[in-house]
VMD Tcl script that draws the C-alpha trace (Angstrom):
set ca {
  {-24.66 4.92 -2.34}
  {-22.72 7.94 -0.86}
  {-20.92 6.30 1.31}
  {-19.38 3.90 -1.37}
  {-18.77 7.16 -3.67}
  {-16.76 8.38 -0.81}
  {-14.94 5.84 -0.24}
  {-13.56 5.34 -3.89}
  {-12.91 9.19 -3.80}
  {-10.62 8.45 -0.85}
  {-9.42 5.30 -2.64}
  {-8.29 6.71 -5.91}
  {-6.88 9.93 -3.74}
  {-4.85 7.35 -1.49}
  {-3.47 5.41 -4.91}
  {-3.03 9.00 -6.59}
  {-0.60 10.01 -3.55}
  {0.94 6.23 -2.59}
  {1.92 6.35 -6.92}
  {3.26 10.11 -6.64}
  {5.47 9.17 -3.53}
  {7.05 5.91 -5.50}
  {7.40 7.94 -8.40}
  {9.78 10.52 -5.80}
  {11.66 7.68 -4.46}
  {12.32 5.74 -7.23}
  {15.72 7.48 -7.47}
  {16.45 6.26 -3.63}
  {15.30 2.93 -4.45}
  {17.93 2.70 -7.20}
  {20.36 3.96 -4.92}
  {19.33 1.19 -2.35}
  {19.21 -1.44 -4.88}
  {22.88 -0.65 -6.45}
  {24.41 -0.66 -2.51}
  {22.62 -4.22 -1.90}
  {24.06 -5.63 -5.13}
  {28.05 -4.26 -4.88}
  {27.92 -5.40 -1.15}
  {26.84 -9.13 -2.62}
  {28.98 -9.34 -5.81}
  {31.93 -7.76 -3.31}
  {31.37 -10.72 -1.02}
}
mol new
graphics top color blue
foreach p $ca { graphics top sphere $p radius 0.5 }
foreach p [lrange $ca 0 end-1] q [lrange $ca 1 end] { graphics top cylinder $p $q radius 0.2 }
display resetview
């Protein structure tokens, strides 16, 4: 029963970072997203 507590402490504490590091690079990922389109509409 520990075990399994631990692991969805580690779980929620891997989701809790993985969400806060999207939420950081979401301006990048626009950025990204706006280069890929121009260089296909230029095209």
């Amino acid at each position: 029963m520990d075990f399994f507590l631990i692991l969805k402490i580690l779980f929620i504490v891997g989701v809790m970072i993985a969400l806060y590091g999207i939420i950081r690079n979401l301006d990048i990922i626009k950025i990204i997203l706006i280069y890929f389109k121009d260089k296909l509409i230029g095209k």
